[in-house]
Biotite code that builds the C-alpha atoms (Angstrom):
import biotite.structure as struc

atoms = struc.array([
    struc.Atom([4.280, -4.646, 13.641], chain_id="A", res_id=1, res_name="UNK", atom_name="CA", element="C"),
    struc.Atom([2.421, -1.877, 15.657], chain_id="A", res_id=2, res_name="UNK", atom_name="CA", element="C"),
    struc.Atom([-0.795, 0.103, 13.449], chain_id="A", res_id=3, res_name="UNK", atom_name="CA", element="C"),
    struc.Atom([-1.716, 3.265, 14.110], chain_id="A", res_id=4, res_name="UNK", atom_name="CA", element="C"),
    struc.Atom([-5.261, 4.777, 12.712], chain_id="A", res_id=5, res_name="UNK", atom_name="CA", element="C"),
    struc.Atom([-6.786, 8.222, 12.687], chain_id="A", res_id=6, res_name="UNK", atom_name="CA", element="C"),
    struc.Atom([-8.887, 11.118, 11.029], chain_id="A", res_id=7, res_name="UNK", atom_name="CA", element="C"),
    struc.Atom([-7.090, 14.028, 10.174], chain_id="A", res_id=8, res_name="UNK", atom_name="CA", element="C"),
    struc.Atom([-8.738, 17.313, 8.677], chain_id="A", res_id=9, res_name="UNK", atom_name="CA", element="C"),
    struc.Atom([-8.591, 17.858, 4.865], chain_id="A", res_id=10, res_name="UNK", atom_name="CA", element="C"),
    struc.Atom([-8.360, 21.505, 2.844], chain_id="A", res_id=11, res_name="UNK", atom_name="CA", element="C"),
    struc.Atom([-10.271, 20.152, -0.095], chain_id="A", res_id=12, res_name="UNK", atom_name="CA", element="C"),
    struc.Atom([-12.385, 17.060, 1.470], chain_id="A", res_id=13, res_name="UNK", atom_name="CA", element="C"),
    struc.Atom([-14.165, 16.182, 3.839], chain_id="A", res_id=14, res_name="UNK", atom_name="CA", element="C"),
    struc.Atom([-11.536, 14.140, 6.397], chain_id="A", res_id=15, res_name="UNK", atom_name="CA", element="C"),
    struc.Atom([-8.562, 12.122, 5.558], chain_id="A", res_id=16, res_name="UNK", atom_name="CA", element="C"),
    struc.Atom([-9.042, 8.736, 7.166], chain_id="A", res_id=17, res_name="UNK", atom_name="CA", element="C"),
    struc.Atom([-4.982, 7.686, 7.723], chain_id="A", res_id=18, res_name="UNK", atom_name="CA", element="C"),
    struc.Atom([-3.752, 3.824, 8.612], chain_id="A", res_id=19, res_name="UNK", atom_name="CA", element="C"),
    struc.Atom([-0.281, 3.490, 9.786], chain_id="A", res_id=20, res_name="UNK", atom_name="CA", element="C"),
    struc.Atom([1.532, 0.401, 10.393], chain_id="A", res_id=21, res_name="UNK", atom_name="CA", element="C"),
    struc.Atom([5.398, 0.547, 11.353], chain_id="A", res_id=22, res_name="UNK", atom_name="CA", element="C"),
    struc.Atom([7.389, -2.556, 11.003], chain_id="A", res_id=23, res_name="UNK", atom_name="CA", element="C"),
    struc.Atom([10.371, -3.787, 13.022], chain_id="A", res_id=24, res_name="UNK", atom_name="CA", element="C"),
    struc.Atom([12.900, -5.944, 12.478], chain_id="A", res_id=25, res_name="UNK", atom_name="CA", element="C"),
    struc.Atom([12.008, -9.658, 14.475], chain_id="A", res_id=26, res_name="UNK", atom_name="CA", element="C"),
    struc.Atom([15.268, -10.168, 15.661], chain_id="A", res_id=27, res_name="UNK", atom_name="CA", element="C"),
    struc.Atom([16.207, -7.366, 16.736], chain_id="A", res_id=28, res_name="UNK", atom_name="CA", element="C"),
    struc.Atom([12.839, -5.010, 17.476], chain_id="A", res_id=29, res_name="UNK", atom_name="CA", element="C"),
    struc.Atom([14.872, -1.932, 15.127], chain_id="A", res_id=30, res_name="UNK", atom_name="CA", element="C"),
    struc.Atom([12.748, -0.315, 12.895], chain_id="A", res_id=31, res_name="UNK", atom_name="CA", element="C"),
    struc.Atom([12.553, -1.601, 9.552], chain_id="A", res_id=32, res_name="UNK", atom_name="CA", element="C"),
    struc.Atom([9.646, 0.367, 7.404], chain_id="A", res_id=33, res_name="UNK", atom_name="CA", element="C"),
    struc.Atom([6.726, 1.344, 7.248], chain_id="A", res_id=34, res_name="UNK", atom_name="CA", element="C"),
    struc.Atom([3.594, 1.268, 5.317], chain_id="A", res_id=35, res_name="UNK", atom_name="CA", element="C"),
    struc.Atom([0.697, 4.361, 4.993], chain_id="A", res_id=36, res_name="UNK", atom_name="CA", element="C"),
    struc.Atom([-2.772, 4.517, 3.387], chain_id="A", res_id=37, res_name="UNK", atom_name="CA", element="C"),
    struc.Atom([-4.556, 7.830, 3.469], chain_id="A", res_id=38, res_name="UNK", atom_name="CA", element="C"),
    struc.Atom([-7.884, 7.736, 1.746], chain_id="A", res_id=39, res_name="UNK", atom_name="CA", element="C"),
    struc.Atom([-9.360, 11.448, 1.182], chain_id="A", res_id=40, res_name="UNK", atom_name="CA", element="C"),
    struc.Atom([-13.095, 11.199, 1.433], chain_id="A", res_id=41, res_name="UNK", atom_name="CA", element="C"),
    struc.Atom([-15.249, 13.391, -0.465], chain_id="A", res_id=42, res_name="UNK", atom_name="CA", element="C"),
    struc.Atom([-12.688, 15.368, -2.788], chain_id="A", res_id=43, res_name="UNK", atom_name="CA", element="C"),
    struc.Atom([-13.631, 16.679, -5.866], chain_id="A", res_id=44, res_name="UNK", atom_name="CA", element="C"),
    struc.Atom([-13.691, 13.710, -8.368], chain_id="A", res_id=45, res_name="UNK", atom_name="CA", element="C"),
    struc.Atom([-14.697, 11.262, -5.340], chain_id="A", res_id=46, res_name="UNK", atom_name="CA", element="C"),
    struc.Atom([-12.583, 9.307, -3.039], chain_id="A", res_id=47, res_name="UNK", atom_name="CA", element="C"),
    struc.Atom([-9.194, 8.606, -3.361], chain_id="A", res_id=48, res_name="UNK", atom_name="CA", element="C"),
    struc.Atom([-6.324, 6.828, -1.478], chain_id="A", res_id=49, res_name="UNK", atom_name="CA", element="C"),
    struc.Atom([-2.400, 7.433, -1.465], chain_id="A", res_id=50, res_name="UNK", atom_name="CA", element="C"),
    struc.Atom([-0.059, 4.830, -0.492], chain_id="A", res_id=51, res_name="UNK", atom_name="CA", element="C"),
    struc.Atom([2.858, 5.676, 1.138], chain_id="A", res_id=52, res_name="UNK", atom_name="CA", element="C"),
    struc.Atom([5.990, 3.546, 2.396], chain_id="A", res_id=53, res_name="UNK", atom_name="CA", element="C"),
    struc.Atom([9.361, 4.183, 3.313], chain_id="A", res_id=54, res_name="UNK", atom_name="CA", element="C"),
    struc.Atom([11.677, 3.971, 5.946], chain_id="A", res_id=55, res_name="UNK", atom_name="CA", element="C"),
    struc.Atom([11.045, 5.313, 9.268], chain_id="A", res_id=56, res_name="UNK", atom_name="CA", element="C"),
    struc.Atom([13.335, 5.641, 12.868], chain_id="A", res_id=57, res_name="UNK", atom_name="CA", element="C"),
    struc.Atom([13.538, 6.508, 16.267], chain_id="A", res_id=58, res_name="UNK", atom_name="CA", element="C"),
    struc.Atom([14.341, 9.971, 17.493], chain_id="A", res_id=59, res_name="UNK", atom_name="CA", element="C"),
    struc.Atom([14.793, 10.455, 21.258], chain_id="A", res_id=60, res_name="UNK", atom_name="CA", element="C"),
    struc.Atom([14.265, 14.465, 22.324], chain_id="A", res_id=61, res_name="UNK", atom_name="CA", element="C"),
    struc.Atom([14.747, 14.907, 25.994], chain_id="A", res_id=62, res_name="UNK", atom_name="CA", element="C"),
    struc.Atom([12.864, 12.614, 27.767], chain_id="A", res_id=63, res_name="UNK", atom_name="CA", element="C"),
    struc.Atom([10.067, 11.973, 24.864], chain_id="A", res_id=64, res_name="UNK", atom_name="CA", element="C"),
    struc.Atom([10.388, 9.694, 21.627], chain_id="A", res_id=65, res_name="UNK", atom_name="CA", element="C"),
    struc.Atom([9.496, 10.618, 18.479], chain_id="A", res_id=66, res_name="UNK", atom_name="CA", element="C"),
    struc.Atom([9.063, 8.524, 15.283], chain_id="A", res_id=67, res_name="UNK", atom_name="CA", element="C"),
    struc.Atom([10.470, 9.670, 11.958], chain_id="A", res_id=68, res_name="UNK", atom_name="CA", element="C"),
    struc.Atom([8.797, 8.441, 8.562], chain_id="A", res_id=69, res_name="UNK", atom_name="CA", element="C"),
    struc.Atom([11.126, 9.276, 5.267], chain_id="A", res_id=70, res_name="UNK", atom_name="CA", element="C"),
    struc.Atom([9.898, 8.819, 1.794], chain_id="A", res_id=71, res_name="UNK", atom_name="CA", element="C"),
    struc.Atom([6.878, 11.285, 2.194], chain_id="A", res_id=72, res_name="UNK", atom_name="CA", element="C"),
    struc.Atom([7.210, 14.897, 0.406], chain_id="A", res_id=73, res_name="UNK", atom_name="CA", element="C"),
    struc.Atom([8.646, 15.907, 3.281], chain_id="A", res_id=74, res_name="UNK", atom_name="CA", element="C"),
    struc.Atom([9.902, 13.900, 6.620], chain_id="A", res_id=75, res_name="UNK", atom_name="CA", element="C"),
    struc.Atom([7.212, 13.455, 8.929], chain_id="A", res_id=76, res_name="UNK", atom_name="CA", element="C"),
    struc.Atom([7.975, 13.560, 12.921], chain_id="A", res_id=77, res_name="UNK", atom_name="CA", element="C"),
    struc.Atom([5.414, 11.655, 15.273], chain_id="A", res_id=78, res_name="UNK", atom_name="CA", element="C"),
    struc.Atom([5.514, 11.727, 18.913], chain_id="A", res_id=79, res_name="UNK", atom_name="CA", element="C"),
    struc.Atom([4.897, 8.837, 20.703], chain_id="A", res_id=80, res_name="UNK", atom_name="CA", element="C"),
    struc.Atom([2.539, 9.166, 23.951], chain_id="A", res_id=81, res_name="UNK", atom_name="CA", element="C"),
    struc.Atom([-0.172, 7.681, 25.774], chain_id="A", res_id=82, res_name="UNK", atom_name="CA", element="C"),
    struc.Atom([1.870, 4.984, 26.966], chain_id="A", res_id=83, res_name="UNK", atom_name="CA", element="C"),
    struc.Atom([2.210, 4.331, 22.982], chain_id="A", res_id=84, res_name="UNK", atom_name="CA", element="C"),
    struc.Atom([-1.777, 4.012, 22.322], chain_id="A", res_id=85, res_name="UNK", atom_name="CA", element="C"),
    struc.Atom([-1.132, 7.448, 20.863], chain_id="A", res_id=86, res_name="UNK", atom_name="CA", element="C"),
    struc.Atom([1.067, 9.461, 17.526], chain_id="A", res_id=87, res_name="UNK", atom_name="CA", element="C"),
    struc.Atom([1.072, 13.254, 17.410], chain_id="A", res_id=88, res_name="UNK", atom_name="CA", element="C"),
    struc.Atom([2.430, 15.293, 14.600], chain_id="A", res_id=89, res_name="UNK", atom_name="CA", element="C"),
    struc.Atom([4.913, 17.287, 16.115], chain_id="A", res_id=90, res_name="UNK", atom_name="CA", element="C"),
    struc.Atom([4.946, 21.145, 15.506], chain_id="A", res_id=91, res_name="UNK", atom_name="CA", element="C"),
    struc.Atom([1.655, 20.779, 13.417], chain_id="A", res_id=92, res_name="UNK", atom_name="CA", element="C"),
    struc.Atom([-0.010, 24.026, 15.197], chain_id="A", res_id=93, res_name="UNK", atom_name="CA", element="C"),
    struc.Atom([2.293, 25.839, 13.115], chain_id="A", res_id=94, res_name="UNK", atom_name="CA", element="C"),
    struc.Atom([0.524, 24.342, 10.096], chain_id="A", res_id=95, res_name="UNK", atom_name="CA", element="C"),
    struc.Atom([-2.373, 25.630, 8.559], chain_id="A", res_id=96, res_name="UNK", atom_name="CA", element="C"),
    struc.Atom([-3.227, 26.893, 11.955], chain_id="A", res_id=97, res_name="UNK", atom_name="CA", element="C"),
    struc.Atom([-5.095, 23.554, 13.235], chain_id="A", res_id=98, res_name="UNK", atom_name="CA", element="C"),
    struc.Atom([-4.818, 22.446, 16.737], chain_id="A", res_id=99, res_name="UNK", atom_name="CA", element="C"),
    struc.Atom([-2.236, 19.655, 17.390], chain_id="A", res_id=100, res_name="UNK", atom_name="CA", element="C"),
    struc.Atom([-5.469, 17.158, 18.903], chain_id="A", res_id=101, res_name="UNK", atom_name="CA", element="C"),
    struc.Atom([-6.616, 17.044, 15.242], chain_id="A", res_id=102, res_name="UNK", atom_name="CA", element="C"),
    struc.Atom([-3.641, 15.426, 14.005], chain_id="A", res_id=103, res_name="UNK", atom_name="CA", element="C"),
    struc.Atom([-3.190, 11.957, 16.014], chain_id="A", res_id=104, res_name="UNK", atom_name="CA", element="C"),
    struc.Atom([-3.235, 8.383, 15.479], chain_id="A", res_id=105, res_name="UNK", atom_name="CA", element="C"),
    struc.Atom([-4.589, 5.887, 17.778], chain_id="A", res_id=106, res_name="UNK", atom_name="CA", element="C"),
    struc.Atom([-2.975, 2.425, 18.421], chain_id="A", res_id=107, res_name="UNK", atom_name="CA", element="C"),
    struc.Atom([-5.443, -0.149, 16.253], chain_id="A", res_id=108, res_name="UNK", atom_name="CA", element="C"),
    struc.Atom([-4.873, -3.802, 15.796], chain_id="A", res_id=109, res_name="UNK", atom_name="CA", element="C"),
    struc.Atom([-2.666, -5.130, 12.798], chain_id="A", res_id=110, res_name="UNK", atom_name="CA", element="C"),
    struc.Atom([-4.357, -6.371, 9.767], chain_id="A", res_id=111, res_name="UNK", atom_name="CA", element="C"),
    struc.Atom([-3.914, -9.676, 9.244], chain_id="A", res_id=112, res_name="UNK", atom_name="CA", element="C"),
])
């Protein structure tokens, strides 16, 4: 199990604070789910959190990987970096016009 935590910028709060954790299979190390908690702070009405799981795999592209999460509105593509402290969104500048830096995910310890 390998967590991943972040804040990522919000059109109608203040930040997003995001946990990831991806599971893999013990035997075999393959991916085998994941689990996401995204907790919008400040939003009209007060805080909220959305719970997301699904399944998620690995997809190589040239000589970087890149993780795939399904089950979301729409697939969600991570690149893995940083010697795998580190998950960007892939092809994010294209969205909403933010820089890629704010959308990442640092390597945290699991919850136990």
């Amino acid at each position: 199990m390998t967590r991943y935590v972040g804040i990522l910028p919000c059109s109608d709060c203040r930040e997003i604070r995001a946990d990831l954790t991806l599971h893999r299979d013990a035997e075999n190390g393959q991916p085998d789910g994941y689990f996401l908690q995204q907790t919008h702070v400040d939003a009209v009405g007060g805080d909220y959190t959305s719970t997301f799981w699904g399944e998620w795999r690995l997809q190589p592209a040239g000589e970087a990987l890149h993780y795939r999460l399904e089950g979301l509105a729409r697939p969600v593509v991570l690149r893995l970096e940083e010697e795998g402290d580190l998950l960007g969104w892939v092809g994010i500048r294209e969205f909403q016009g933010l820089e890629a830096a704010a959308y990442e995910l640092w390597r945290a310890e699991p919850l136990r």
